[in-house]
Every structure is written in structure tokens, then in C-alpha cells.
C-alpha angles and dihedrals in degrees: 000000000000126000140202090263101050086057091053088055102042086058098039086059090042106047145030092253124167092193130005122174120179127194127175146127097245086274111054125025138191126203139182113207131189128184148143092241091068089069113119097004132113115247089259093064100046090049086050092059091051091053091048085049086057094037116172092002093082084068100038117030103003113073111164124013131163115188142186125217129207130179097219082255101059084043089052088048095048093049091052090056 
């Protein structure tokens, strides 16, 4: 079975992130990425460019993941609210 941490890996050696925190029961996970690449892109492609990241693994070993995506300036802004 996968766990949280498996997740964080499979995207920081996917992708450029500057944060990635993963929750979840084994079923259903939730993640907050952030990451330079999401800037200037619409919610769908940055989410793209986490599923490429996980690859195969959404078919095979992820079932169910709902993620959150943050340029480092919208996490900075958030964290000073």
C-alpha cells in the first residue's frame, strides 16, 4: 500500500518543487505543491505537470488525490495572512 510519503517522493523526483506535503489514509490523499513551474499556468496545467511527475502510478497505485497547487509567491502570501 502507498503511503504519504511515498507520494512526496514520487513528485520531488519528478518535479522542480520548493514544498510538497502529502496526507491521506492509503485511499484518498491530499497534497499541497509548490513549485516555480506553476507560474503562469491555469490550475489544469499545473495539475498536468504533477500527474506527468507520478506518472503510471495514478493508474496503478494512486487512486484518489486532491491536490493543491501554489506558485512560491502565492505560498509566501498565504503564509503572511
Amino acid at each position: 500500500m502507498v503511503i504519504p510519503q511515498d507520494i512526496e517522493r514520487y513528485i520531488q523526483s519528478g518535479m522542480a518543487c520548493e514544498k510538497v506535503e502529502v496526507s491521506g489514509d492509503g485511499h484518498h490523499f491530499e497534497a499541497l505543491i509548490v513549485s516555480h513551474l506553476f507560474a503562469g499556468k491555469s490550475r489544469v496545467a499545473q495539475h498536468q505537470l504533477v500527474y506527468q511527475a507520478l506518472g503510471d502510478r495514478m493508474r496503478s497505485e494512486i487512486h484518489a488525490l486532491s491536490m493543491r497547487t501554489l506558485t512560491p509567491q502565492q505560498w509566501a502570501e498565504l503564509q503572511r495572512s
